[in-house]
C-alpha positions in Angstrom: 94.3 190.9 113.5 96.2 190.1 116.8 95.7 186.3 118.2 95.1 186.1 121.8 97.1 184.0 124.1 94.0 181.7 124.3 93.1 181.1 120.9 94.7 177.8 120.7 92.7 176.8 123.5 89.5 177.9 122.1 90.5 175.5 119.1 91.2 172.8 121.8 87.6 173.5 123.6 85.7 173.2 119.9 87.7 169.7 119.6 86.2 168.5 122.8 82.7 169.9 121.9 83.1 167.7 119.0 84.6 165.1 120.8 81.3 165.1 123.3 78.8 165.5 120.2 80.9 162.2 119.0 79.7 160.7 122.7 83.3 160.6 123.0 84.9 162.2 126.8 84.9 165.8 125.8 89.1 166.6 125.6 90.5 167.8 122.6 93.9 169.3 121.6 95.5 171.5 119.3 99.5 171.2 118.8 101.1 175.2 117.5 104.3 176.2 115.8 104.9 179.7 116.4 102.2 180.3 117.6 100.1 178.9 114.3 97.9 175.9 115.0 99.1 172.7 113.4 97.0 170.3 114.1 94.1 169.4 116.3 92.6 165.9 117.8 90.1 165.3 119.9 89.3 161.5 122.1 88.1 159.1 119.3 88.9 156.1 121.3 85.2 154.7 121.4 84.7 155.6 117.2 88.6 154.5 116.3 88.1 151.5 118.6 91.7 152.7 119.8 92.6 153.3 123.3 95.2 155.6 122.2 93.3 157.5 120.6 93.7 160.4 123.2 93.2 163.8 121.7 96.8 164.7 122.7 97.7 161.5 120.8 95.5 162.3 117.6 96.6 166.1 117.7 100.5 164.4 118.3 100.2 162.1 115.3 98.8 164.7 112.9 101.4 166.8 113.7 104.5 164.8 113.4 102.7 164.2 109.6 102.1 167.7 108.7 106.0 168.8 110.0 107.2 165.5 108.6 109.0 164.7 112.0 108.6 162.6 115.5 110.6 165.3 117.0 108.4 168.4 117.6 110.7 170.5 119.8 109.3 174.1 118.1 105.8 173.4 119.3 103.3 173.7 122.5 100.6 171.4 123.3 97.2 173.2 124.3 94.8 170.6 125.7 90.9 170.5 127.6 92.5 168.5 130.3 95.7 167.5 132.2 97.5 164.6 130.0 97.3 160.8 131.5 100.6 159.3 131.5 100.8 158.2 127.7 99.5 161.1 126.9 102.5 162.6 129.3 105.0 160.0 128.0 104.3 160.7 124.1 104.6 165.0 125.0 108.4 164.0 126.3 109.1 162.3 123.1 107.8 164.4 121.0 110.3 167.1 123.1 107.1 169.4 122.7 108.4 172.5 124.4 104.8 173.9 126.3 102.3 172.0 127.4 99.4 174.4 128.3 96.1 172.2 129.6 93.2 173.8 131.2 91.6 171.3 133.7 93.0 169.4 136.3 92.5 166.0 136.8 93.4 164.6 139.9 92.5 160.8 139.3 94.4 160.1 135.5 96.3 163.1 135.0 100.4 162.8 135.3 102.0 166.0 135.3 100.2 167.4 138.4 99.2 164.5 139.7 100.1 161.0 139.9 103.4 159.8 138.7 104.2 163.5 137.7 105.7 162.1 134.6 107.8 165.1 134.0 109.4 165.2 137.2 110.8 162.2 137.5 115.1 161.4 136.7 114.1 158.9 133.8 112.2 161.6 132.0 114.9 163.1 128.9 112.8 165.9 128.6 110.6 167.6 130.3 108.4 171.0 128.8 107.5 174.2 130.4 104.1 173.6 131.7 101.2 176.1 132.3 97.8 175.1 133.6 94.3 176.6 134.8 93.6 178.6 131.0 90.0 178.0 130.8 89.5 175.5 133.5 86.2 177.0 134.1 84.8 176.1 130.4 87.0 172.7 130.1 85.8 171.7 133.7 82.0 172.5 133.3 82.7 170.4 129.4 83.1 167.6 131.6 81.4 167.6 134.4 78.1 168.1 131.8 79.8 165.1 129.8 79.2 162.9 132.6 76.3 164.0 134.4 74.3 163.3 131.2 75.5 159.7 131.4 74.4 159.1 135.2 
C-alpha cells in the first residue's frame, strides 16, 4: 500500500492526542528516514518534570538512539506545531533536512516567527521547511486544549 505525503503527520496528530489525554499541551512529533517513521514524542514536560521535554525533543532523542547518531541529516521532522527556539536550535544540530510542522505559532514559535532561528548568519544549518499540513486539525487540537482549561 502507498503512504501518503501526510501519514507522518497523522502519526504526529495521535502523539499530541496522547500528549492532551496526558494533560500535557497537545504537540507531538514524529522524526522519518526515507520516508519510514523513526521515532515519535509527544510534550511530557509536566509528567517528565523536564522543560525540555518538547515533543520535537523527545521524538529528537529517540531518534539519535534508534540510528545510533547525534547527526540526523537523512531525516524530516513532522510536528503539531511550529518549533520554539530549542526546539529550532536542536533541529539545526541534529542537521535534520525537513522540518514539516502544521500550526503556526506566532507567540513561541522560531522559524516563522520570532528570532527565525534558521535565518539568522550563526545558524550552520538550516532545513527545507514546509508549513500549513493539517493546520486545521493541529490548530483546533489546541485551541480545544486550552479552552478546556479557562
Amino acid at each position: 500500500m502507498a503512504r501518503s505525503f501526510s501519514d507522518p503527520m497523522r502519526l504526529a496528530l495521535e502523539a499530541a492526542r496522547e500528549a492532551a489525554r496526558a494533560g500535557e499541551v497537545p504537540v507531538g512529533a514524529v522524526v522519518t528516514r526515507r520516508g519510514e517513521p523513526v521515532a515519535s514524542g509527544r510534550n511530557r514536560m509536566r509528567g517528565d518534570a523536564d522543560p525540555t521535554a518538547h515533543a520535537e525533543m523527545v521524538a529528537l532523542r529517540a531518534a539519535a538512539r534508534a540510528l545510533g547518531s547525534a547527526r540526523l541529516d537523512e531525516c524530516d521532522l513532522w510536528v503539531t506545531l511550529e518549533p520554539c527556539a530549542m526546539c529550532a536550535g536542536a533541529i539545526a544540530l541534529a542537521r535534520i533536512a525537513r522540518v514539516y510542522f502544521a500550526a503556526p505559532d506566532p507567540k513561541g514559535g522560531a522559524i516563522l516567527h520570532g528570532p527565525r532561528l534558521f535565518s539568522q548568519p550563526t545558524c550552520h544549518h538550516a532545513p527545507e521547511v514546509y508549513s500549513g499540513l493539517c493546520e486545521e486539525e493541529a490548530g483546533a487540537l489546541l485551541k480545544a486544549f486550552f479552552a478546556d482549561r479557562r
